[in-house]
C-alpha positions in Angstrom: 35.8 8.0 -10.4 38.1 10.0 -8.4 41.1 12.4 -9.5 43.5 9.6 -10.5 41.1 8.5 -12.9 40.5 5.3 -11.0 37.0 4.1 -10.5 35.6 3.9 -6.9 33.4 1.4 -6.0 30.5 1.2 -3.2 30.1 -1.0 -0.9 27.1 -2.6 -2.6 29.4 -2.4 -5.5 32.1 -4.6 -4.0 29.7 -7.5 -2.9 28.2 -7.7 -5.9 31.4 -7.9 -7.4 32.4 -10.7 -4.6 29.4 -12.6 -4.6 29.6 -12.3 -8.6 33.1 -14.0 -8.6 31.9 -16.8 -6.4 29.3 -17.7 -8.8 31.1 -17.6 -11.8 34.0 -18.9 -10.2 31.5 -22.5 -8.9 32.1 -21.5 -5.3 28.6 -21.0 -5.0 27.0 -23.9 -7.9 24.0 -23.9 -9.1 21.3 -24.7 -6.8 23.2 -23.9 -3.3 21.2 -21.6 -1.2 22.8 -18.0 -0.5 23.6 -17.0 3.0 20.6 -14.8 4.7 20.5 -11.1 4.5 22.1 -11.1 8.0 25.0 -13.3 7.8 26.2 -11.6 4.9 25.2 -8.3 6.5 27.7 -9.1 9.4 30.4 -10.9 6.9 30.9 -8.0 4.8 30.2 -5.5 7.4 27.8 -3.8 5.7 23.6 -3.0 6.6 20.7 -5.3 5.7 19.6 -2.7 3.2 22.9 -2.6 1.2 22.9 -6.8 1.1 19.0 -6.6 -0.6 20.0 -3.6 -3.0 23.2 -5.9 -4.1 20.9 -9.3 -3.7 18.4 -7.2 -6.6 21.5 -6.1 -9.0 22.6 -10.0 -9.1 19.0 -11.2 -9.5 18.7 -8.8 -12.5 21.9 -10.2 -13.9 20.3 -13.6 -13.8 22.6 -14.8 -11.3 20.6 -16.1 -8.6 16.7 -16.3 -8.3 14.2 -16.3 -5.6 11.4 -18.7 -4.7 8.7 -18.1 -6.8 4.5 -19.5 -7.0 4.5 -18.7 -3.1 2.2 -16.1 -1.8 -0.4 -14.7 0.6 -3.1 -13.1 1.1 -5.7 -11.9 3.7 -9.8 -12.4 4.0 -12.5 -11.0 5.7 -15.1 -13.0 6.2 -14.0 -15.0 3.8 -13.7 -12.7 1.1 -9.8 -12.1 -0.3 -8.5 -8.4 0.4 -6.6 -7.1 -2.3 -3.7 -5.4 -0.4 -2.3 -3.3 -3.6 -5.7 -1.8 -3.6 -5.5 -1.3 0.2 -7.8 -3.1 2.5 -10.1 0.5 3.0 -11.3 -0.2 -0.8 -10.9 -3.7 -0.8 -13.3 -4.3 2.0 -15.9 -1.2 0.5 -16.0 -2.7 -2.8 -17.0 -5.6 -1.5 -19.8 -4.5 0.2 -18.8 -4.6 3.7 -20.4 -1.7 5.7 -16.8 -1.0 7.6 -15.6 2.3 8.6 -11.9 3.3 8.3 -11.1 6.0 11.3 -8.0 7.7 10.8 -6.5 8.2 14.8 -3.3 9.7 14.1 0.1 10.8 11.9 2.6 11.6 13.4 6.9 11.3 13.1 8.4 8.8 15.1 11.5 6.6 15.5 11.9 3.1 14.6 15.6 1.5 15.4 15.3 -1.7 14.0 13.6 -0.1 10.3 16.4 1.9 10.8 19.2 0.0 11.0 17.9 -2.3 8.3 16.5 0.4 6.1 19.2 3.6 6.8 16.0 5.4 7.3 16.5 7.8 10.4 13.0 8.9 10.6 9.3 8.0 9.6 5.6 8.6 10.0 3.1 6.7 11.4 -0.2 6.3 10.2 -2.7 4.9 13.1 -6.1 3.7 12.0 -9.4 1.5 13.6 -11.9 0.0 11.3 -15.2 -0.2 12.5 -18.1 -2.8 11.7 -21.0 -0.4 12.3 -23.1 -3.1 14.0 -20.4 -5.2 15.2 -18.2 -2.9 16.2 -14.2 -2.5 16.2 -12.4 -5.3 13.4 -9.2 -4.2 13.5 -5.9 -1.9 14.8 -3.3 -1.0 12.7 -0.2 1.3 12.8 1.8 1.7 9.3 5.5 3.3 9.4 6.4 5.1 6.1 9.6 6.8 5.4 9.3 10.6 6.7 11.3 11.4 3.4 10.3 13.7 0.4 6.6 14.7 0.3 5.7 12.2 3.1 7.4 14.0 5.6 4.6 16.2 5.4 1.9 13.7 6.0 1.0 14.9 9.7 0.5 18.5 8.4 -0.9 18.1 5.2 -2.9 14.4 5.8 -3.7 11.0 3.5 -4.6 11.8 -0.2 -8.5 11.2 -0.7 -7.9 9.7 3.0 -5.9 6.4 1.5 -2.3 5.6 2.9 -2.4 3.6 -0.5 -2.9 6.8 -2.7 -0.8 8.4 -0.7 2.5 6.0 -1.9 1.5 6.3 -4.9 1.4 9.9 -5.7 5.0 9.8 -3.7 6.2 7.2 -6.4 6.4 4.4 -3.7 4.6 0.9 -5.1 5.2 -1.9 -3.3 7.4 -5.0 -5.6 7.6 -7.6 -2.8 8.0 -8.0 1.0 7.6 -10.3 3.8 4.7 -10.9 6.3 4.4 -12.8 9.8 1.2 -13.7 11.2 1.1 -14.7 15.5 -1.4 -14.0 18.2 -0.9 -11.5 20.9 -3.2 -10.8 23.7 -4.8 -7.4 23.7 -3.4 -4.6 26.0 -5.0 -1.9 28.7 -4.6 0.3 25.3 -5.5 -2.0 22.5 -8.7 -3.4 24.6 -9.6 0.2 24.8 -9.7 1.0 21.2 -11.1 -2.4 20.2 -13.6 -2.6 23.3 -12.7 -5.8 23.7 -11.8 -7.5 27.5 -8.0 -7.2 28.1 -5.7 -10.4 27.6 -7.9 -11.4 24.7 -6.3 -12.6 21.8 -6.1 -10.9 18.5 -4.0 -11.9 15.4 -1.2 -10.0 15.2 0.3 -9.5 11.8 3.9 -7.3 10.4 4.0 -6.7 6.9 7.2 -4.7 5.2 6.4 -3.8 1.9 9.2 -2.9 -0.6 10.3 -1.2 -3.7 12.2 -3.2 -6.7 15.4 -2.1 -5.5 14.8 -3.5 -2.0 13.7 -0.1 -0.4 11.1 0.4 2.3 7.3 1.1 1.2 5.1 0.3 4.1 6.0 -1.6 7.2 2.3 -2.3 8.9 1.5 -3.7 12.4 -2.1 -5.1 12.5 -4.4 -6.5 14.9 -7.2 -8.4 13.3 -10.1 -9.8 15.1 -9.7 -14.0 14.9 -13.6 -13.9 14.1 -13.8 -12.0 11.1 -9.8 -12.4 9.3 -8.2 -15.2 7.9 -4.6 -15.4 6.1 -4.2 -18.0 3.0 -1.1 -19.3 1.5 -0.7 -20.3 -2.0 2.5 -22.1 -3.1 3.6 -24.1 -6.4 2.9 -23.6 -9.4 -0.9 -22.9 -10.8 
């Protein structure tokens, strides 16, 4: 409310408000499919981050609904991997004899989590894990907000060595997300920390993770070794 008394709203404010109207006014009827988070992004000139808050305030009004009975998950050897758990403890309480080696935290940059997040900053959280007979599984690199306690993670390090404690103590729990799963042939680098021959081909998987209110969690880049993941998709109802 500002001095006149008048109430001042947000942008996020205002297209809820707009998209609201539409809805109750049949421009949008029941069953028509929303724009995506970037056309509406560019139409009301506002960031990716402030369409997904405002996309969650209508949702919680009971104005529009996402698709549900769709999900997936990951396996190793053919086991599932709980990811809320965190694959470290996911693939140890399963009685896999894999090693989790922690490379590196360190800040860094990120302009496209940026831009869609209004995040200026985050931490990176490298790690390798190890089959102790086989040899390197997998590479990953996880980007967490350098806000609040995290922004300490490179001095002070992982809680009981899990990124997954880590959120948690820091209030962050994951509420849904996205994932996309290619193939992407291993650099000079990657080949190195795998020991694998350059060029071959790893799956390559991006997973953001994020809060109820559409907020950044986790956003992970992993390569997994074709041999020993898989990635499964449910969908319908059970």
């Amino acid at each position: 409310m500002d001095r006149t008394g008048q109430v001042r709203f947000g942008k996020r404010d205002r297209l809820v408000a707009d998209l609201e109207r539409q809805i109750h006014s049949g421009r949008l009827a029941r069953g028509d499919q929303l724009p995506g988070e970037h056309e509406l992004a560019e139409r009301y000139r506002v960031s990716r981050g402030t369409v997904r808050s405002a996309l969650s305030e209508l949702q919680r009004r009971d104005l529009i609904a996402t698709q549900s009975g769709v999900g997936s998950f990951v396996t190793f050897d053919g086991v599932q991997l709980d990811q809320s758990l965190g694959w470290a403890t996911a693939l140890a309480g399963s009685g896999f004899d894999i090693a989790t080696e922690l490379l590196g935290i360190e800040r860094t940059t990120a302009a496209a989590l940026t831009e869609r997040f209004e995040i200026p900053e985050f931490v990176a959280v490298r790690r390798l894990r190890r089959d102790r007979e086989a040899g390197p599984v997998s590479y990953e690199v996880a980007l967490v907000p350098a806000t609040g306690e995290l922004a300490e993670l490179p001095e002070r390090g992982l809680l009981r060595d899990s990124l997954t404690a880590t959120l948690a103590s820091a209030g962050l729990h994951a509420a849904g997300g996205e994932q996309w799963i290619g193939t992407q042939a291993l650099t000079e680098d990657t080949a190195a920390l795998l020991e694998r021959p350059v060029g071959e081909l790893f799956l390559h998987a991006t997973r953001t993770s994020t809060d109820p209110s559409g907020g950044l969690v986790e956003h992970v880049v992993s390569l997994l070794d074709p041999a020993r993941f898989r990635f499964h998709l449910t969908f319908g109802a059970r």
